[in-house]
C-alpha positions in Angstrom: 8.4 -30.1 -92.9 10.6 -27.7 -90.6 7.3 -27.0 -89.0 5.8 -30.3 -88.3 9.1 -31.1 -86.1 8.6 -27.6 -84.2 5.3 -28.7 -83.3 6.2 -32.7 -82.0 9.1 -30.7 -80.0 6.3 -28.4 -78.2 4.1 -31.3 -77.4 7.2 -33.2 -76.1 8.0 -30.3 -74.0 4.3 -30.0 -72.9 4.4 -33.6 -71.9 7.1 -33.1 -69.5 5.6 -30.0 -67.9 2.4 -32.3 -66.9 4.1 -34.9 -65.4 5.8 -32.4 -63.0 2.9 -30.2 -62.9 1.3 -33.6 -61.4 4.1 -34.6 -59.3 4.2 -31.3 -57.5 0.3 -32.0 -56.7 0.9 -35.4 -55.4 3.7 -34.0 -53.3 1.9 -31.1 -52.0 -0.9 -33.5 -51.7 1.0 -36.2 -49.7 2.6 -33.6 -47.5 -1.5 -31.7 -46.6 -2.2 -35.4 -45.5 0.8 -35.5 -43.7 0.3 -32.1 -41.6 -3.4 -32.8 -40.9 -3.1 -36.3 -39.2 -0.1 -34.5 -37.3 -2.6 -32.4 -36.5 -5.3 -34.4 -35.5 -3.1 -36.8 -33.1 -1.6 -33.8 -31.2 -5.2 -32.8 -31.2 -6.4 -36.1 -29.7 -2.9 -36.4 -27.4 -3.2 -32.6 -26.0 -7.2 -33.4 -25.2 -6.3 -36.8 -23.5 -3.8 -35.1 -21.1 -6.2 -32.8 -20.3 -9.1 -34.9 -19.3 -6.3 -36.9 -17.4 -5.0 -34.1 -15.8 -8.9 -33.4 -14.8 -9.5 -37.0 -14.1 -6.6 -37.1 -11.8 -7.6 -33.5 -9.5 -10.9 -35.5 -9.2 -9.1 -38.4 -7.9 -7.0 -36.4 -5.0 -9.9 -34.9 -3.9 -11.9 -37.7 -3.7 -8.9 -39.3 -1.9 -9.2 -36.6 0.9 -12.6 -36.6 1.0 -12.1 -41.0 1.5 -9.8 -40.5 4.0 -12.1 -38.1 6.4 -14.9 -40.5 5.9 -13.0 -43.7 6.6 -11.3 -42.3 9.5 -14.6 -41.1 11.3 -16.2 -44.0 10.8 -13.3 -46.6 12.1 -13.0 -44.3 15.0 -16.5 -44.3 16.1 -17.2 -47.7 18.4 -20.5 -47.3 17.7 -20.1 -48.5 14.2 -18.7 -52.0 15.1 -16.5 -52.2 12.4 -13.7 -53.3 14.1 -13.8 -55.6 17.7 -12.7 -54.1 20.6 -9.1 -55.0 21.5 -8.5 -53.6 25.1 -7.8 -56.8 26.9 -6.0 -58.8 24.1 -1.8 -58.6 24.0 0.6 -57.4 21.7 0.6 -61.9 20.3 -2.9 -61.6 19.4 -2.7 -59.2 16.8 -1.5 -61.0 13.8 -4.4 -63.4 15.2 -7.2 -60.4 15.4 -5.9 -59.5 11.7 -5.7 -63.7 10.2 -9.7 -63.9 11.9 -11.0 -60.2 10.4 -10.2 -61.7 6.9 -12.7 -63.3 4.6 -12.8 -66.6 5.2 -10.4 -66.8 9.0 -12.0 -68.0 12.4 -14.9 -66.4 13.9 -13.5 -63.4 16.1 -14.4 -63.6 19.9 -14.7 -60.5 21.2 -13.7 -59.5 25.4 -17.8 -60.3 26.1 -17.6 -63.5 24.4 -19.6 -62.2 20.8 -18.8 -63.2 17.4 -17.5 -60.0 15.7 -18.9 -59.7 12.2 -16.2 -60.0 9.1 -17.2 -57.1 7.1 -14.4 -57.0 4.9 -14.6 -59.4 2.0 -13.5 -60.5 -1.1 -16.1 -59.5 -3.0 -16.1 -55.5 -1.1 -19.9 -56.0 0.0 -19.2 -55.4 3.6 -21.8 -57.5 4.3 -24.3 -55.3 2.7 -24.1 -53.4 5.5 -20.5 -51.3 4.6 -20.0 -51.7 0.8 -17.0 -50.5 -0.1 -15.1 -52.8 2.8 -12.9 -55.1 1.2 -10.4 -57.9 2.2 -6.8 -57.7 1.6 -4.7 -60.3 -0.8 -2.2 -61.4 2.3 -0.8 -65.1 3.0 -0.8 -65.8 6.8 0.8 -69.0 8.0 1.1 -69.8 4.5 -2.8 -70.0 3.8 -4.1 -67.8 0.9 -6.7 -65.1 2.3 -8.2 -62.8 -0.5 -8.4 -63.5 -4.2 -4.5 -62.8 -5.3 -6.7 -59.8 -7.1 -6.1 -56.1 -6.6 -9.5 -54.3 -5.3 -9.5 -52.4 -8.8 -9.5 -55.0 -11.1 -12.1 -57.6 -9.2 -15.5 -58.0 -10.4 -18.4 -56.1 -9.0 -16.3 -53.5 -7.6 -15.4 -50.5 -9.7 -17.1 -51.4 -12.4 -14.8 -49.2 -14.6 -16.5 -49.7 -17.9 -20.1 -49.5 -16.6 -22.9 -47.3 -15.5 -22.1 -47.0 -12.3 -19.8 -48.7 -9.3 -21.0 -51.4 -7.4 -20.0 -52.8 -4.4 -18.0 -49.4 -4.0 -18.5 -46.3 -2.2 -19.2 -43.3 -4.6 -19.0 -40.0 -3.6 -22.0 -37.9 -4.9 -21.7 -34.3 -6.7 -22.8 -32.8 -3.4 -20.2 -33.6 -2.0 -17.6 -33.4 -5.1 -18.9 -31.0 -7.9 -17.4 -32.7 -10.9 -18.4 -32.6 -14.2 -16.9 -36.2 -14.8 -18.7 -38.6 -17.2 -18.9 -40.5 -13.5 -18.9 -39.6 -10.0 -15.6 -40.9 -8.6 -15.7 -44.4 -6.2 -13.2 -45.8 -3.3 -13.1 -49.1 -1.3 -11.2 -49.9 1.9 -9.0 -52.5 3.1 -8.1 -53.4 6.4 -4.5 -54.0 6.9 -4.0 -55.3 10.3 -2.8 -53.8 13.2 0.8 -53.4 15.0 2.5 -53.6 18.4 1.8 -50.1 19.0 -1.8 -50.3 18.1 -1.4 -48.2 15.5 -4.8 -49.7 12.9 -3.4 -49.7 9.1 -5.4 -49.1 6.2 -5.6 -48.6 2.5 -7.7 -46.6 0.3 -8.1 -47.3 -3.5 -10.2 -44.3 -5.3 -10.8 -44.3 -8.8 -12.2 -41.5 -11.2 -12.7 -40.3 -14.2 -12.3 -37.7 -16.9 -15.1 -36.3 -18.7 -14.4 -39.0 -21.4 -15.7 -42.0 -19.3 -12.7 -44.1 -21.1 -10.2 -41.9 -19.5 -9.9 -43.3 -15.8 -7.1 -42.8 -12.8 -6.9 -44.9 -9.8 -4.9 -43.7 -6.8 -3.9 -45.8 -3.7 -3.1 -44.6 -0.5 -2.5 -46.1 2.7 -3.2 -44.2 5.9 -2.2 -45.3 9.9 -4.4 -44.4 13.0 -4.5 -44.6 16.7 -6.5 -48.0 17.5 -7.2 -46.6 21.1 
């Protein structure tokens, strides 16, 4: 009889040591879990900076490189992007930048020409400067552009896509990357002041060798008009 309740006692006490024995499993279970999602976001965290950090060296280049490009271009007459403004006073200017928007009057020009708008909405430049794009600005309380930053309008940047459309990309040639895309950039001209001094704004976007991870930078740059 004395034996039977020795035996119930041990299974008792055996009973108890499973359920802990199991606890201690679930914990240590729970807390593996735990440590490898912590893991595995500071994994995912750490590579995203990264490819930011790339994605954004890519874009100050590609800035610079804008920049040189833009410059020679606006600077060259040759080009006529912009009309020549030798003979029109410091009252005409706000006029010269009103008519070079999207949708102002047609420019006259000192010889009597039209001068060609290439700076729309859309950033075709006329299909003859892609890239060229009108500025959001109210003028005597008429709307001129979109109310849409360059970045975000349609058929520009293209930031999900293939490839950019009506902006300019810069080629590996000139920017060795290794970027899931080649970076892009538009232009907007932003008038021009008393001093003839011509204003403009570069918008460049690139990205990271994960083609979701994207940086735009703007900058806005000043040169002689003479």
């Amino acid at each position: 009889m004395r034996q039977q309740k020795f035996t119930r006692l041990n299974n008792q006490q055996g009973g108890y040591v499973l359920i802990i024995v199991l606890s201690m499993l679930v914990l240590i279970s729970l807390m593996v879990v735990a440590t490898y999602v912590s893991t595995e976001t500071n994994l995912k965290t750490s590579s995203y900076d990264s490819d930011r950090k790339y994605a954004l060296s890519i874009a100050e280049q590609a800035t610079k490189i804008a920049s040189q490009q833009i410059a020679q271009q606006f600077s060259d007459p040759q080009n006529g992007i912009l009309p020549p403004i030798t003979d029109y006073d410091q009252s005409q200017y706000p006029v010269i930048f009103s008519q070079l928007l999207e949708g102002g009057s047609a420019l006259k020009t000192v010889d009597g020409k039209e001068w060609p708008q290439y700076f729309t909405n859309n950033c075709s430049g006329r299909g003859k400067y892609p890239g060229f794009c009108a500025p959001s600005a109210i003028i005597d309380g008429k709307q001129y552009g979109n109310g849409t930053p360059v970045s975000s309008r349609p058929n520009v940047f293209n930031e999900f896509g293939q490839q950019c459309q009506n902006a300019i990309t810069i080629s590996k040639n000139n920017l060795p990357n290794i970027s899931s895309r080649n970076p892009c950039y538009v232009v907007e001209f932003l008038g021009i002041n008393p001093e003839r001094i011509l204003r403009y704004r570069i918008t460049v976007i690139a990205w990271g060798q994960n083609p979701k991870t994207t940086v735009k930078l703007e900058s806005t740059y000043e040169i002689s008009y003479d």
